[in-house]
C-alpha positions, 0 to 999 in steps of 0.5 A, a space after each residue: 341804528 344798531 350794527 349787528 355782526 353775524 356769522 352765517 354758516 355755509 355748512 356742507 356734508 361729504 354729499 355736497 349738501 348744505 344746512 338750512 332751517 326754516 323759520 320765522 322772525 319774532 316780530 313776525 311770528 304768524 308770518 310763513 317761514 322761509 329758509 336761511 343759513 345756520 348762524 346767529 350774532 356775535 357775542 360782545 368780543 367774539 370774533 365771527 369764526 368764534 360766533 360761527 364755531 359756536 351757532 354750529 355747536 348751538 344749533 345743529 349739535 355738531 362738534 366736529 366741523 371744519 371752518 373756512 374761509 368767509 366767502 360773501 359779505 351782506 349789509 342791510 337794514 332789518 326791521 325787528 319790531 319796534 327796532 330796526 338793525 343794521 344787519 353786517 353778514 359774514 357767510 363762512 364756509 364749512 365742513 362737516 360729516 352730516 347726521 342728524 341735527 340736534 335741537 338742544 342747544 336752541 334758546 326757547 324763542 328758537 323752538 318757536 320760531 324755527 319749524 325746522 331743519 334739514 339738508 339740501 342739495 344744490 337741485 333741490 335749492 334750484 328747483 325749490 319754491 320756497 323762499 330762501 335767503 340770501 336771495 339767489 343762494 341756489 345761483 351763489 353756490 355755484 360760484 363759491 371759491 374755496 379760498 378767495 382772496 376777498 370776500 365777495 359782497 351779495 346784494 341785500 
């Protein structure tokens, strides 16, 4: 099975709230959307500070962000198609001072999938009933250190 390393970004505004697109998978595509971190796999060599400095930069638009330190850590099989791949899920947290994403950055497949962008507050993720992942991610964030000494591993 392939491994992919992924970045997923924690990325916050100065109000405390957090980035999520919602969207579907390409072997997928009629299926409703859910919501998900800003982020994306690691190009051949990139690290994953490197992978999330530049999903930031593609998919929001936004050039001046603060990276931190990766909080949790998530592996699990993901069918895509006709292949199935072993996701390995580095979520880094980081800052930025808000706005309004921009869509230039995003491949054609992203257009289509991606039905939208937007910030939330921690109520809002808690009371949504939308489906979110990772799983929990309302409860995960109350538990966020600023830097830990070890990532925390989150279920799959």
């Amino acid at each position: 099975m392939r491994r992919r390393l992924t970045a997923r970004v924690l990325l916050f505004d100065p109000q405390g709230r957090l980035l999520l697109m919602k969207g579907r998978l390409a072997s997928d595509p009629a299926a409703p959307g859910a919501w998900f971190t800003v982020g994306g796999g690691a190009d051949p060599g990139e690290s994953v500070l490197e992978t999330a400095a530049r999903e930031i930069r593609e998919e929001t638009g936004f050039e001046d962000f603060e990276l931190g330190p990766v909080v949790w850590r998530r592996e699990g099989a993901l069918p895509l198609g006709a292949e199935t791949v072993w996701m390995d899920e580095h979520y880094i947290l980081a800052r930025c001072a808000g706005g309004d994403p921009v869509r230039h950055g995003w491949q054609p497949d992203e257009h289509h999938l991606i039905d939208e962008i937007r910030w939330w507050t921690p109520a809002e993720l808690k009371t949504t009933a939308d489906h979110v992942f990772p799983p929990g991610l309302a409860d995960l964030l109350d538990e966020i250190q600023a830097d830990p000494a070890e990532p925390r591993w989150i279920p799959w």
